[in-house]
N, C-alpha and C positions, 0 to 999 in steps of 0.2 A: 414703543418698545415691543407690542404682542405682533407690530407689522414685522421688524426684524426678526423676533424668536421665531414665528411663523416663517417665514424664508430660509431662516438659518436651520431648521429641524428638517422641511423639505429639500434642501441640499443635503443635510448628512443621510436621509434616507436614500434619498439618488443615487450617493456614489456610495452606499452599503450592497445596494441591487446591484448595480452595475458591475460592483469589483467581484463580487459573489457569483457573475456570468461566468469566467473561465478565469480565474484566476486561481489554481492550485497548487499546491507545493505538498512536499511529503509526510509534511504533518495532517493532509488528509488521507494517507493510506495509514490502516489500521490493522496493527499484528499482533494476534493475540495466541496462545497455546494450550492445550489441555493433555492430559495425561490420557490414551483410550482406555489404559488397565491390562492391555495385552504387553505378550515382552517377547522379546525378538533375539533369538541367540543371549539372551540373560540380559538382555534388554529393553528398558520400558520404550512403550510405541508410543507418538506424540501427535496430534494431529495438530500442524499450523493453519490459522483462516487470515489470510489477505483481504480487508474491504475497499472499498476506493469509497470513501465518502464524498470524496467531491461531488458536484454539480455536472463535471464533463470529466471524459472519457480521459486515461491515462495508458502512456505507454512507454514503453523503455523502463520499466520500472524495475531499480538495483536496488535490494537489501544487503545487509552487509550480510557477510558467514564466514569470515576469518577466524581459521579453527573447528571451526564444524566439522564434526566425523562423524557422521552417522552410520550403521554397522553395516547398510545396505544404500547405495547411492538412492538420491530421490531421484525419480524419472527427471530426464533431463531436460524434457519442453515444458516441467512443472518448476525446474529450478534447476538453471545450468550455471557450477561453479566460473566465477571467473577471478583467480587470484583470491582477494578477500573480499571482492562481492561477488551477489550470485545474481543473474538477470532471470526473472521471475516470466513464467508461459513466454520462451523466446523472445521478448519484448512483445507481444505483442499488445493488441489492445484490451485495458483491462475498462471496462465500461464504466460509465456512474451509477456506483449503487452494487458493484458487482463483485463475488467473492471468489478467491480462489484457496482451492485448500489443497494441502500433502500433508503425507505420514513416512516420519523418519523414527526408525530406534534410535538411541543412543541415548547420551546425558542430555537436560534439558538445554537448550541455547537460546538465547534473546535475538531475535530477527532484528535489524532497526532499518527502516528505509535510509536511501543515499539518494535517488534521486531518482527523476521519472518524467517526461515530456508530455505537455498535457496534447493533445490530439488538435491540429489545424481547425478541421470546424467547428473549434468549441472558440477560436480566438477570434470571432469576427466583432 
């Protein structure tokens, strides 16, 4: 019996390291908001931070913003609207461990990630 448990616990740690190498999805981007305190044309200013907590590098990464109006566009390579998502630093690559932040006026908005491609050499 302790030869099996022992077998059977060194497998499930195996394929916990293994799947934890590049396996990501969007419930590892992390969007959170705060309020700076400044106001913008009678507008509170918001700062959003983007984290990638995966393991590996993520890219093409779509939050939703459907309905977002903010009283001054955000710079566009920090978040370019597309329809009712917006594609976050031009898709490009957002690192492991790595954050991106903008500040829009307007009413507060809930960001939720849609989707995001994790980077080739993380998939080997």
């Amino acid at each position: 019996m302790a030869f099996a448990l022992k077998y059977f616990l060194m497998f499930l740690l195996l394929s916990m390291v293994t799947q934890g190498q590049c396996r990501c999805n969007v419930s590892d981007l992390q969007i959170g908001a705060v309020r700076t305190g400044r106001q913008i044309a009678g507008q509170p200013e918001w700062k959003v931070t983007v984290v990638n907590t995966c393991n590996c590098p993520q890219k093409q990464v779509i939050l939703s913003c459907g309905g977002f109006a903010p009283v001054n566009p955000v710079k566009p390579w920090l978040l370019r609207p597309q329809g009712n998502t917006c594609l976050l630093i031009n898709g490009e690559v957002l690192l492991a461990g790595a954050t991106v932040e903008f500040a829009y006026a307007g009413q507060p908005y809930i960001f939720r990630p849609v989707s995001s491609r994790v980077k080739l050499s993380c998939m080997n």
